[in-house]
C-alpha positions as CSV (number, residue, x, y, z in Angstrom):
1,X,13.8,-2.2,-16.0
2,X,14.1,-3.7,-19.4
3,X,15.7,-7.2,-20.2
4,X,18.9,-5.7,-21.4
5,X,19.5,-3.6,-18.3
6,X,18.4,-6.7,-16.0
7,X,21.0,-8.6,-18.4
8,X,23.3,-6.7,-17.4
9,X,22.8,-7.1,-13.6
10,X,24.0,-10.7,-12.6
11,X,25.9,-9.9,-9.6
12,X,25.2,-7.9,-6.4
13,X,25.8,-6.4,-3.1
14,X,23.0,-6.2,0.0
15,X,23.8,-3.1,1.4
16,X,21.4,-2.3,5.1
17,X,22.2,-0.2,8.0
18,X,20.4,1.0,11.2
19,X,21.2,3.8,13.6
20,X,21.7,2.0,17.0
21,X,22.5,-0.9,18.3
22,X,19.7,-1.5,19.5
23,X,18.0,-1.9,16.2
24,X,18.3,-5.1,13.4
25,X,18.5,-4.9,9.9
26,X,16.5,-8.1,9.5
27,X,13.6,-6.6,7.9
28,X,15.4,-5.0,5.4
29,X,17.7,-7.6,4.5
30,X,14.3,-9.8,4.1
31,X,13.4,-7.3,1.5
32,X,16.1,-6.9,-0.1
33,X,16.8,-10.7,-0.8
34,X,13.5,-11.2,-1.9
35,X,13.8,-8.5,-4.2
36,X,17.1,-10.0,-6.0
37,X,15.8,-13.7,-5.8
38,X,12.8,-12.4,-8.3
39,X,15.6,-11.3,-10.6
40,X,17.6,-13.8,-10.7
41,X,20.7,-12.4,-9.7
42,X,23.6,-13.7,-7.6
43,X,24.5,-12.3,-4.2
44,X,28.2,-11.5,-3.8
45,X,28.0,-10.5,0.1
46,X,25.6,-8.7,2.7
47,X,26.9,-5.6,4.1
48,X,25.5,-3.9,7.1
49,X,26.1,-0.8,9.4
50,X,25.2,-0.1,13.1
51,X,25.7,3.5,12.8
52,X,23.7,6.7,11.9
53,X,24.4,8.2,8.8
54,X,26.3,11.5,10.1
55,X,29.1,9.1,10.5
56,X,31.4,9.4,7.5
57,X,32.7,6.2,8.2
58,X,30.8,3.5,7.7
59,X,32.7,-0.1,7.8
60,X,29.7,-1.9,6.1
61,X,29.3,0.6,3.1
62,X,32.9,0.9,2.9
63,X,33.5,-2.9,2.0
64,X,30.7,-2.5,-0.8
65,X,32.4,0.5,-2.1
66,X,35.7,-1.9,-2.2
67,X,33.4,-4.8,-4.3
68,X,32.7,-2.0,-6.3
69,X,36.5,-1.3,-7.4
70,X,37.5,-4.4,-7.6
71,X,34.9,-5.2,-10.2
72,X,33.1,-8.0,-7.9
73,X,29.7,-6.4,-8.0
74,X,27.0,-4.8,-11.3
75,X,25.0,-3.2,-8.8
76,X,24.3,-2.2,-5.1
77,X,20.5,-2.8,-3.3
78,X,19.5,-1.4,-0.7
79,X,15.7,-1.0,1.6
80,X,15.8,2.8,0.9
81,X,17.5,6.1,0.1
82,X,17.3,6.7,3.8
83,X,19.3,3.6,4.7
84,X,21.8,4.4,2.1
85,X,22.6,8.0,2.9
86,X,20.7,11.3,4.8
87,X,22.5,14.4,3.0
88,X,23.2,15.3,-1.0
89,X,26.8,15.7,-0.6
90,X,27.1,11.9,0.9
91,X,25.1,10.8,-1.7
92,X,27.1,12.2,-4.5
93,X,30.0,11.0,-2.8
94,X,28.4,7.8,-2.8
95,X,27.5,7.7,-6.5
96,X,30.6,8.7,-8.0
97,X,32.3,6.4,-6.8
98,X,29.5,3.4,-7.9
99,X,29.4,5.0,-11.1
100,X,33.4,5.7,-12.1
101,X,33.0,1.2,-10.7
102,X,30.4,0.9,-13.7
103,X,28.1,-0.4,-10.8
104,X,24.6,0.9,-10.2
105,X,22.1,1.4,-7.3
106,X,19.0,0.1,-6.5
107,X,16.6,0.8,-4.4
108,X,13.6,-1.4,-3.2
109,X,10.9,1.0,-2.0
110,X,11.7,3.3,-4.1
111,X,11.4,1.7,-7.8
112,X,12.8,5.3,-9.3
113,X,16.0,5.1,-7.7
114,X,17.7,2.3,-10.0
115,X,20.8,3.8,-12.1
116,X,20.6,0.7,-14.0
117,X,18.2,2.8,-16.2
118,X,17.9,6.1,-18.0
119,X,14.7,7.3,-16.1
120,X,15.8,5.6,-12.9
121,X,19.4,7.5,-13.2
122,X,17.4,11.2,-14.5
123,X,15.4,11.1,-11.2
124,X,18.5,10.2,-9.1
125,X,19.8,13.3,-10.3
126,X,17.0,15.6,-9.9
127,X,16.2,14.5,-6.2
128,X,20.0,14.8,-5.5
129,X,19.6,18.6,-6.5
130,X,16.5,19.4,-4.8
């Protein structure tokens, strides 16, 4: 990421989610908060989801895609694609409506998902199509 994209990022939203209750979302939100504390950027509010991903609604995600709208947020960080969404269609769902909010996405593990920058938002696109 270069210094004017990270410029540009001061505010965000911790998005995490499991598939069962029986699971915690600890480990990812440990990641995830260390990840923006190294940037620098301010933490708006945590969002998390109990639920597998083949449910369409998803409370947690929801409320981020509503900071997204309402201009709260510059950008949305999550563990990993996998956390955020399983199939193409969710995940373009899921984009557009980051990207018509002027927010990006950013993935921990996965430093080439990161709309923030040109590369980052090229190889969104060309894993979203494969």
């Amino acid at each position: 990421m270069t210094d004017q994209q990270q410029s540009t990022i001061k505010t965000v939203a911790i998005y995490a989610r499991v598939s069962t209750d029986k699971q915690d979302t600890d480990k990812q939100l440990h990641h995830v908060r260390e990840f923006i504390k190294a940037r620098g950027w301010k933490v708006y509010g945590e969002y998390t989801d109990k639920i597998s991903t083949r449910k369409a609604k998803r409370p947690g995600l929801a409320d981020v895609e509503d900071a997204a709208r309402a201009g709260h947020i510059d950008a949305v960080v999550f563990y990993s694609m996998s956390r955020w969404c399983r199939s193409v269609d969710d995940l373009l769902a899921r984009a557009k409506v980051l990207d018509a909010a002027g927010v990006y996405f950013i993935s921990v593990t996965e430093s080439f998902i990161d709309t923030s920058t040109p590369a980052g938002t090229l190889l969104f696109h060309l894993i979203a199509a494969v």
